[in-house]
C-alpha positions as CSV (number, residue, x, y, z in Angstrom):
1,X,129.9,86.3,33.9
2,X,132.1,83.7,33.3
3,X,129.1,81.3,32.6
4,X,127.8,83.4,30.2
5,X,124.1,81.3,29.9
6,X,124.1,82.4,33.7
7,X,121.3,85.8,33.5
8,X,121.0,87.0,37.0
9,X,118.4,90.3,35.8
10,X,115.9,88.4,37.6
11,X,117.0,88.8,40.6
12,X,116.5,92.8,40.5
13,X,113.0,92.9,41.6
14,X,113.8,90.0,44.2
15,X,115.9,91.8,45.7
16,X,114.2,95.4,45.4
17,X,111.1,93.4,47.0
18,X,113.3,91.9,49.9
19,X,114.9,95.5,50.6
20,X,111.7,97.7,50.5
21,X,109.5,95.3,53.0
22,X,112.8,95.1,55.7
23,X,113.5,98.5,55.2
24,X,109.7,99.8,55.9
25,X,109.3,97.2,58.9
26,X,112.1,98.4,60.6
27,X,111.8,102.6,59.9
28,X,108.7,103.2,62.4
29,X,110.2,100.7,65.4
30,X,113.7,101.5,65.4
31,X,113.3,105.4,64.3
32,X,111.0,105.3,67.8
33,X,113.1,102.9,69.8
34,X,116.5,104.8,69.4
35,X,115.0,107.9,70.1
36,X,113.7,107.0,73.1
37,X,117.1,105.6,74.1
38,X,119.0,108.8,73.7
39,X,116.2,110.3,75.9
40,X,116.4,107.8,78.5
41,X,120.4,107.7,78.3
42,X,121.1,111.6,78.4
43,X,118.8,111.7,81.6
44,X,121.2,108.3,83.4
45,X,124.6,109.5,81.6
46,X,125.9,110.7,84.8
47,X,124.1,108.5,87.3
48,X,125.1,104.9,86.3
49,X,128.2,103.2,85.6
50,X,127.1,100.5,83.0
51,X,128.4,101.2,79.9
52,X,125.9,104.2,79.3
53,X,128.1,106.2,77.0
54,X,128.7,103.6,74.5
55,X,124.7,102.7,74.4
56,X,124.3,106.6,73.6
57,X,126.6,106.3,70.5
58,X,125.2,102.8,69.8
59,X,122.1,104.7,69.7
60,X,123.1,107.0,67.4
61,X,124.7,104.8,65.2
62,X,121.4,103.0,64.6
63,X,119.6,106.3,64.3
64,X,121.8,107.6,61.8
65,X,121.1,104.3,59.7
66,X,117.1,104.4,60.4
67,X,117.2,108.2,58.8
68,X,117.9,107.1,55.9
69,X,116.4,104.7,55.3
70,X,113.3,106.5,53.4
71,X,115.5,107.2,50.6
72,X,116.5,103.4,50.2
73,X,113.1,102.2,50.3
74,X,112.0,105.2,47.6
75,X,114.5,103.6,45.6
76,X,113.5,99.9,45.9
77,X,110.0,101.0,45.4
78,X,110.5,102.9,42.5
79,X,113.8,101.6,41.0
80,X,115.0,104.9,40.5
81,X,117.6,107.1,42.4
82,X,116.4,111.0,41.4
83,X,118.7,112.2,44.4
84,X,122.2,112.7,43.0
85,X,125.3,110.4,43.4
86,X,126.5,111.7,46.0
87,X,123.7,111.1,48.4
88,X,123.6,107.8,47.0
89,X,127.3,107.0,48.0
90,X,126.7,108.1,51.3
91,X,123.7,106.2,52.0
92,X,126.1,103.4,51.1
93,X,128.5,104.2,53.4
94,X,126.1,105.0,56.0
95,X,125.3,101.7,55.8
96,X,128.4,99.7,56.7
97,X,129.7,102.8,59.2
98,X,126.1,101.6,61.4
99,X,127.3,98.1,60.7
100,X,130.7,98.1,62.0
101,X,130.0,101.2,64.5
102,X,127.1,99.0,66.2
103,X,129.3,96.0,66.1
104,X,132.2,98.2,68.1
105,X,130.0,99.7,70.6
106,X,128.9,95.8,71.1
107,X,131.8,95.2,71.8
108,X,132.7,97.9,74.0
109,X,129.3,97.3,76.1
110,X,129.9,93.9,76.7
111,X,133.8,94.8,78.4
112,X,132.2,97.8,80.4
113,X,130.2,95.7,81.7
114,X,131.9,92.5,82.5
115,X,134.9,94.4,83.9
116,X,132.5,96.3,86.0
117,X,131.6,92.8,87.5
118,X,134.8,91.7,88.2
119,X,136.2,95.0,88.7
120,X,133.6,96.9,90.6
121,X,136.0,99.4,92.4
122,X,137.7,100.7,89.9
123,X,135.4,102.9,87.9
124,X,136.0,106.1,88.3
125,X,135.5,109.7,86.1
126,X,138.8,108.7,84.9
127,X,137.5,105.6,83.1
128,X,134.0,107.3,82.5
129,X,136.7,109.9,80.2
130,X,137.9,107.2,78.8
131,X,135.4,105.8,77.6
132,X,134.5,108.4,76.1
133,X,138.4,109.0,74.2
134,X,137.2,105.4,73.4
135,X,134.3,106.2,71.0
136,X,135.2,109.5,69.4
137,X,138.2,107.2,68.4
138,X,136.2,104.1,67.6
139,X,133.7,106.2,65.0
140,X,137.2,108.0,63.7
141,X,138.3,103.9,62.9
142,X,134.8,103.0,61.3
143,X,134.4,105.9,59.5
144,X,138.0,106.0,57.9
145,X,137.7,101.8,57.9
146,X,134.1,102.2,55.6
147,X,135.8,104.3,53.0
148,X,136.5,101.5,50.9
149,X,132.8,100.5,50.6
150,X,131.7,103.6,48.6
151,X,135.0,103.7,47.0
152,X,134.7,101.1,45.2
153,X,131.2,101.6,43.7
154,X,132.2,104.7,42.1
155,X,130.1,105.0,39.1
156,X,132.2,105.3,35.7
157,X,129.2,106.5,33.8
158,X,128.8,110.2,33.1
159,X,126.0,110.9,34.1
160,X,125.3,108.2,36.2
161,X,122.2,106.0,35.6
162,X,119.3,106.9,37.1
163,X,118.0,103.5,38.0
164,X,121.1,102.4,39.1
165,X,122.4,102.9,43.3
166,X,123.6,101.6,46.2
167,X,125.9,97.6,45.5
168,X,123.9,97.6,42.3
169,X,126.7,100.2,41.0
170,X,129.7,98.3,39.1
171,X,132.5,97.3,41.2
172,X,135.9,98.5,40.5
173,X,138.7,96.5,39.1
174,X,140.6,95.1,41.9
175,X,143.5,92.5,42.0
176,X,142.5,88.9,43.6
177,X,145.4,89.6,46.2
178,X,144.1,93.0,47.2
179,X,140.6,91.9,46.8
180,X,141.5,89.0,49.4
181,X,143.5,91.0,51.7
182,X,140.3,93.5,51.9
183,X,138.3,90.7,52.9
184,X,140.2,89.2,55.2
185,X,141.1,92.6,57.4
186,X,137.4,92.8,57.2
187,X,136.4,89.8,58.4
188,X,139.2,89.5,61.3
189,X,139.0,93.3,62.6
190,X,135.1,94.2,61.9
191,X,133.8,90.8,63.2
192,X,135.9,88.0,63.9
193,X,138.0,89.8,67.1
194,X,134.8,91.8,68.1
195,X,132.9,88.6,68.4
196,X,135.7,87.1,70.2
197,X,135.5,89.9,73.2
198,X,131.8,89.4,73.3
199,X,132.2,85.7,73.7
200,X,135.1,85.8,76.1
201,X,132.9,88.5,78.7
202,X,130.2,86.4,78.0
203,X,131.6,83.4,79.4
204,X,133.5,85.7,82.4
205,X,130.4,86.9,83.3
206,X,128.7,83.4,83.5
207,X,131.6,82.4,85.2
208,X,131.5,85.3,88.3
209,X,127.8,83.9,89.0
210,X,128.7,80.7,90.4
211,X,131.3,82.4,92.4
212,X,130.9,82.9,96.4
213,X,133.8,85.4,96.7
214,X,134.7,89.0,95.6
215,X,134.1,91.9,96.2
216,X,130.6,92.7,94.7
217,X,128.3,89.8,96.2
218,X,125.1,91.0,94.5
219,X,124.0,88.3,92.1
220,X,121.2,90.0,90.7
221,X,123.7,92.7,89.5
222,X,125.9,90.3,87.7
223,X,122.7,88.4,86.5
224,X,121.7,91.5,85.0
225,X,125.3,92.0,83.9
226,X,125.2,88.4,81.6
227,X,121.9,89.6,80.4
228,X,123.5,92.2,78.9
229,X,126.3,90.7,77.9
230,X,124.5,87.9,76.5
231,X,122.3,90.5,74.6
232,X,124.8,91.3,73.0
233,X,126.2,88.1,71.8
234,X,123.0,87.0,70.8
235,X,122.5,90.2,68.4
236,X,125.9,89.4,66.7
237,X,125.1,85.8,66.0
238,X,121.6,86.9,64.5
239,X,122.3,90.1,62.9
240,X,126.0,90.1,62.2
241,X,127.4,86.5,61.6
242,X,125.2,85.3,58.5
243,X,126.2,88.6,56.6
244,X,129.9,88.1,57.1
245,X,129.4,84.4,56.1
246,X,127.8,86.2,52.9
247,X,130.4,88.6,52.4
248,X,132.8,86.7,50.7
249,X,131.2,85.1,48.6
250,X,129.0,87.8,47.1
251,X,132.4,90.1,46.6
252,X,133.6,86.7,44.6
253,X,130.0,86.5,42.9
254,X,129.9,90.2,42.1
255,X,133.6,90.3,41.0
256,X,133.1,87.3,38.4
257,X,135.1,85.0,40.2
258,X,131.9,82.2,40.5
259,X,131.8,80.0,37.2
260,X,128.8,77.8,38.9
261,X,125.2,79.6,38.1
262,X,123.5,77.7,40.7
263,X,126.0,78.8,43.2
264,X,126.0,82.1,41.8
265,X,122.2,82.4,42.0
266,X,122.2,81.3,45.4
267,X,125.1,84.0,46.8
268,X,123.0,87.0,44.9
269,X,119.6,85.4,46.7
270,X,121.1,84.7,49.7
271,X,123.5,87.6,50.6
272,X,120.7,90.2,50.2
273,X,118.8,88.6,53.6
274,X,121.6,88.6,55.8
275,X,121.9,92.2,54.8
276,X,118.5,93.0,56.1
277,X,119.3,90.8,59.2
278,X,122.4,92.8,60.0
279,X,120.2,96.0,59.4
280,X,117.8,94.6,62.0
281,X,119.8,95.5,64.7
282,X,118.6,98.8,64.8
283,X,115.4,97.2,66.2
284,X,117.0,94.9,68.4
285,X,119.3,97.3,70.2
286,X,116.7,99.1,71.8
287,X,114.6,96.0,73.0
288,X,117.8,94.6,74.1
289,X,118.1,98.3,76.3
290,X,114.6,97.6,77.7
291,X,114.6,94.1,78.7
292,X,118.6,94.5,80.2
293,X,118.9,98.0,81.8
294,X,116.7,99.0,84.7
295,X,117.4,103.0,83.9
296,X,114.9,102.3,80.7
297,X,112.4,100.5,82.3
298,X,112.4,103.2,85.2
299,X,112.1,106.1,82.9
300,X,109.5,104.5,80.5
301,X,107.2,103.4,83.0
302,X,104.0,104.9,83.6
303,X,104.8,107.2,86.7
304,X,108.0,108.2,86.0
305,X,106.5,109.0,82.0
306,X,103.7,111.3,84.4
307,X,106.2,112.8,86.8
308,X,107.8,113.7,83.5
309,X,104.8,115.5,81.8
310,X,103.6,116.8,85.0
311,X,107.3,119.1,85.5
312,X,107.3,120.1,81.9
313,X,103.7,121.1,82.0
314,X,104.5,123.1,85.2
315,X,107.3,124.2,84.0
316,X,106.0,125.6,80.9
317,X,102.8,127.2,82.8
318,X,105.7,129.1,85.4
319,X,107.2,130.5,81.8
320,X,103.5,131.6,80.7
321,X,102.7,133.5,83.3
322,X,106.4,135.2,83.6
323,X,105.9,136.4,80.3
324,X,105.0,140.3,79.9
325,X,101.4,140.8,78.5
């Protein structure tokens, strides 16, 4: 550190503590929720026109993030990573690919959705393919975008340490220009421009519920429309916007660039919880699905849940007693 009376190996357990009880609180809820969301999605994915195929691979996103979470919490109980680097690195990248995947899917939600307001006639299979183009090359840009995460936490000791995974690995040697320009792209593509389209369909899709003219005069459809929308925006503001306030600053703190130890102490305290409040996300997506989509509620009430068991118990009763004895 540049203050070198500044010790910051206190903060180890504070943080290990902070990790393990976000991580367990979420695992249960969102491995459930996002289940039941691909469920509910495969069953609508060709029946409604509201931005179904992004939720699926929003969905997955956050599902890919909640499975892997037992081995992060092993490690913040323990303070010990028995599994190999590699699985370490791509935990780590896991990480920030569900980040910035769920933050493009927002994204991509919130437009379906407030074009289809606006726009109701023009949906078509054409736009249902491309939406689809749209995501297989949305997780192509995450993924490739995320490299630089694990890339930079490459461990230099041989073998690595044990006790050592995850952000707490050294960070390479950058230069402050490249080290700013990273930060920057980050900033503007993964959050700043996203959050920008949610805000701007937001207020178009306030805006078409005070008008008396168009062609789709169903205001409880566009009401549910801004709840989504707004959803949506709300989940970036709480999950997403504190962590890339954070995420400056802690690639300054971590990269010796603070001189200040009360400022530094506060970064490595504070940048931790906005972590765990971008990771909650994979919570709120599916209550967001619940409370703005009437396909969820439909399929997860109590008679279509019956109708449901009722046909697969028939169904696997007819397949019993085709069977040869």
């Amino acid at each position: 550190m540049n203050n070198s009376n500044c010790s910051t190996e206190d903060l180890k357990k504070y943080v290990h503590f902070i990790y393990a009880v976000t991580y367990t609180v979420i695992l249960v809820p969102g491995l459930i929720g996002n289940v039941l969301a691909l469920w509910v999605f495969y069953a609508y994915v060709k029946e409604t026109k509201k931005a179904v195929i992004f939720m699926i691979n929003l969905a997955i996103a956050d599902l890919a993030q909640v499975l892997s979470l037992p081995l992060r919490i092993y490690y913040y109980l323990n303070h010990s990573w028995p599994f190999g680097e590699f699985l370490c690195m791509f935990c780590f990248y896991l990480k920030y690919v569900n980040m910035y995947a769920s933050i493009f899917f927002l994204a991509c939600i919130s437009v379906r959705r407030c074009m289809f307001i606006i726009y109701p006639l023009r949906y078509s299979a054409t736009k249902r393919r491309f939406d689809l183009y749209l995501s297989v090359g949305g997780w192509f840009f995450v993924c490739l975008s995320c490299l630089p995460f694990p890339l930079l936490r490459q461990s230099t000791e041989q073998p690595p340490a044990p006790d050592r995974c995850f952000s707490e690995l050294p960070l390479l040697a950058v230069s402050k220009a490249a080290g700013v320009a990273m930060m920057a792209l980050a900033e503007l593509v993964g959050f700043v421009l996203p959050l920008a389209l949610v805000l701007t369909c937001s207020w178009k899709t306030a805006a078409s519920l005070r008008e008396k003219t168009g062609v789709l005069q169903d205001s409880g459809e566009k009401r549910k429309a801004f709840k989504m929308v707004l959803s949506c925006a709300l989940v970036f503001l709480v999950c997403f916007a504190p962590y890339h306030i954070t995420f400056p600053l802690d690639f300054l703190a971590k990269s010796h660039a603070v001189a200040n130890c009360a400022f530094l102490k506060a970064i490595l305290r504070g940048h931790p919880i906005t972590l765990c409040l971008a990771s909650l996300n994979s919570c709120l997506d599916p209550i967001m699905y619940y409370f703005t989509t009437d396909e969820f509620k439909r399929r997860l009430s109590r008679q279509d849940l019956q109708e449901s068991f009722q046909l697969h118990r028939k169904f696997s009763c007819t397949n019993g007693e085709d069977k040869p004895l």
